[in-house]
C-alpha positions as CSV (number, residue, x, y, z in Angstrom):
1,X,30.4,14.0,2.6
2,X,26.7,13.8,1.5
3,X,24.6,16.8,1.4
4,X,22.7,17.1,5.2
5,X,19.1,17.0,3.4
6,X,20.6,14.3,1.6
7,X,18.2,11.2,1.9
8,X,19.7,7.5,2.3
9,X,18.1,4.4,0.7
10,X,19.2,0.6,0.4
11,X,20.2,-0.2,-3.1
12,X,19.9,-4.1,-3.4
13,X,21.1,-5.6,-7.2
14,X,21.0,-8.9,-7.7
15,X,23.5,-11.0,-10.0
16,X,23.3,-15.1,-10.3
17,X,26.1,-15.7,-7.5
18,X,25.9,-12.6,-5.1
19,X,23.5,-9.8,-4.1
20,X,25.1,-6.4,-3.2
21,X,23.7,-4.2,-0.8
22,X,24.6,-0.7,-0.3
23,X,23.4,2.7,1.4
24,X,22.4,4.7,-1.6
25,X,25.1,7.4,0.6
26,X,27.3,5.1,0.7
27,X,30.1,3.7,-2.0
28,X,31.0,-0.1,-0.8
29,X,28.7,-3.0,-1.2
30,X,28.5,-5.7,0.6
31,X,27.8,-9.0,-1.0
32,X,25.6,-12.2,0.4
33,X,24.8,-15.4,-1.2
34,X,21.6,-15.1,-2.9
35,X,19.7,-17.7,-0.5
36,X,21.1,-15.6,2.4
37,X,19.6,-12.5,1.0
38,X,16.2,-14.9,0.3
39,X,16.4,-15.9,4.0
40,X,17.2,-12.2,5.3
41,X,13.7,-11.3,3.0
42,X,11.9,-14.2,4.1
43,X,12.5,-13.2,8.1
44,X,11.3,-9.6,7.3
45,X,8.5,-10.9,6.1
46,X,7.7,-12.9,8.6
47,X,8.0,-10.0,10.8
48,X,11.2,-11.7,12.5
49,X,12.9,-7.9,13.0
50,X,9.8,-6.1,13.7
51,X,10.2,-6.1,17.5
52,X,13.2,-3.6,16.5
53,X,11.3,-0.8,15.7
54,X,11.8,2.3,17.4
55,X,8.8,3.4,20.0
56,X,6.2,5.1,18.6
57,X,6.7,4.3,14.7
58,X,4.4,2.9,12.9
């Protein structure tokens, strides 16, 4: 069990045939094709997920 002040962050590594992702909290990756993780990039980009933000953040 992490620490409670413990802070989580996305750790993203990128190999020629896969991309793992992974809460920095966590222990298992999970792996995407790198032009699915390109396409998941290029959406946030593009501001495709921004209508997900909470109320009142930034």
């Amino acid at each position: 069990m992490p620490h409670p002040t413990a802070v989580d962050a996305v750790e993203v590594t990128q190999g020629s045939c896969v991309v793992l992702i992974r809460s920095s909290l966590g222990r298992i990756p999970v792996g995407v094709t790198p032009g699915a993780w390109a396409a998941f990039v290029d959406a946030v980009k593009a501001g495709e997920y921004d209508h997900r933000r909470p109320p009142g953040t930034p």
